[in-house]
N, C-alpha and C positions, 0 to 999 in steps of 0.2 A: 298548245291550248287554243282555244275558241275566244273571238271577240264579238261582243255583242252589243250594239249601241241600236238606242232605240230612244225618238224622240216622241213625246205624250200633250198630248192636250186634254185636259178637265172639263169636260162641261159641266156647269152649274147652274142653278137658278139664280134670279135678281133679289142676292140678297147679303146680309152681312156678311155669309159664309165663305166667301173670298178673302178678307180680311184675317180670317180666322186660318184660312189652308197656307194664308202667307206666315203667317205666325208659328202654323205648324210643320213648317217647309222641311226645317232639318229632321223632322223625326217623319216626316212623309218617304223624304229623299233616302234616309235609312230603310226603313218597310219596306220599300221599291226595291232596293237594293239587295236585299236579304231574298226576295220572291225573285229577281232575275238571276242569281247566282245560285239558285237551287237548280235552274232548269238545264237540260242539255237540249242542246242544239235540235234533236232528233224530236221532242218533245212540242215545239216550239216553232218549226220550220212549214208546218201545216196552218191551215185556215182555221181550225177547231182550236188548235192550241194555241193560236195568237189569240180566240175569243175568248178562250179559259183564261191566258194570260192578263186580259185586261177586266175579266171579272173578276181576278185574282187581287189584282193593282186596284181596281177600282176599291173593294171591301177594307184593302190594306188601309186608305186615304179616310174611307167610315170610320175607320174604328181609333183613327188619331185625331180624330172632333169630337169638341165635349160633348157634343149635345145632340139627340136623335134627329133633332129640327135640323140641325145642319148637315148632318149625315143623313137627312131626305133631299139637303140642297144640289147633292152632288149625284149628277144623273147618269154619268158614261165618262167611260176612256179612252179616247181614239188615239191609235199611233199615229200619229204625222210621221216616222220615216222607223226603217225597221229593216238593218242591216246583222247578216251574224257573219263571220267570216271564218 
């Protein structure tokens, strides 16, 4: 089998919506989970597909905040570290 570990940073804007992605951490950290465990390796190991990857993560993190205003607060995905083996 393939390992895949991969470290994320959220950017956001200055506002409650921090508070709210903390609240909603476990069912983010699921979403995430579900969209890296779909992909294979081959998928994934290019530049397009890591940017598909994190517009994928990115959407996942929208659609687990109540609210459109918050899910405007959350602007990008960036992988801090991005290892598959």
């Amino acid at each position: 089998g393939h390992y895949l570990q991969v470290g994320l940073t959220v950017k956001i804007r200055e506002t409650p919506v921090a508070a709210e992605i903390k609240k909603q951490m476990p069912e983010i950290r699921n979403r995430i989970l579900m969209v890296l465990s779909s992909k294979k390796p081959a998928q994934i190991s290019n530049t397009v597909g890591k940017q598909q990857l994190s517009q994928e993560i990115l959407n996942e993190i929208k659609q687990s905040l109540s609210s459109e205003e918050f899910q405007e607060d959350v602007l990008d995905v960036l992988f801090t570290s991005f290892v598959i083996q």
